[in-house]
N, C-alpha and C positions, 0 to 999 in steps of 0.2 A: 059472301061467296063471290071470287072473280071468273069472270065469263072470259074464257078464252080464245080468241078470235084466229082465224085463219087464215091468212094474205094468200091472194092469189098476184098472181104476175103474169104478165103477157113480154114474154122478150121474142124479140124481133134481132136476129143476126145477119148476114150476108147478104146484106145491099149492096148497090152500085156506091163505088166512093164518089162518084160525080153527084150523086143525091145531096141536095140542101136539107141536110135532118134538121135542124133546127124548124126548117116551115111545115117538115112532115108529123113532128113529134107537136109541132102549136096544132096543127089541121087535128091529129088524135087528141088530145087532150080536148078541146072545143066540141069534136065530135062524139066523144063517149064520157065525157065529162070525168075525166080523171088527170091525176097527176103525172106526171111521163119526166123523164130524163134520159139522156145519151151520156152513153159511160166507155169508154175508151178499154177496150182489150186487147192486150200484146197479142194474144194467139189470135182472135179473131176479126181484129179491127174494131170501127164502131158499133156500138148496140143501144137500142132503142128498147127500154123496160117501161111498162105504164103498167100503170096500180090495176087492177081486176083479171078476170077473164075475158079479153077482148079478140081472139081470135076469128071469129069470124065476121065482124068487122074489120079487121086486118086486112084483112084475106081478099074480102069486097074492092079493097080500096084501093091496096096496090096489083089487082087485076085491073079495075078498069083506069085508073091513073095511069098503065104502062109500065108499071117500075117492073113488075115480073110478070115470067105465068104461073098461071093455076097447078098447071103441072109439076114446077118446080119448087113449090111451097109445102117445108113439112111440118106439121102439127105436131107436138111432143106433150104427154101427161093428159093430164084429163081433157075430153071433149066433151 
């Protein structure tokens, strides 16, 4: 019998292009202990995907880092 697994994803879109994603995507991986890569999109620029449900740790982090606000962050699919 194969068990069927379910991938969740956390993507991250519309950051500041001044962002060093590379140091952002090593600080999430380190801190939620998953895999993460930055993938280049024509219509949206760069995108930041890690393996899991990690939104709100997301969320924590570039609040209090400064990168956005709270206000302007929108969560999509399951919470």
């Amino acid at each position: 019998m194969q068990q069927e697994w379910k991938e969740e994803w956390t993507i991250i879109e519309g950051l500041p292009d001044k962002l060093d994603f590379e140091k952002v995507v090593k600080v999430f991986k380190t801190q939620f202990c998953c895999n993460g890569v930055i993938i280049e999109d024509p219509n949206v620029g760069k995108v930041i995907q890690l393996q899991g449900s990690h939104h709100e740790g997301v969320i924590r982090f570039l609040v209090s880092e400064g990168i956005c606000k709270k206000d302007a962050i929108e969560v999509h699919g399951t919470v």
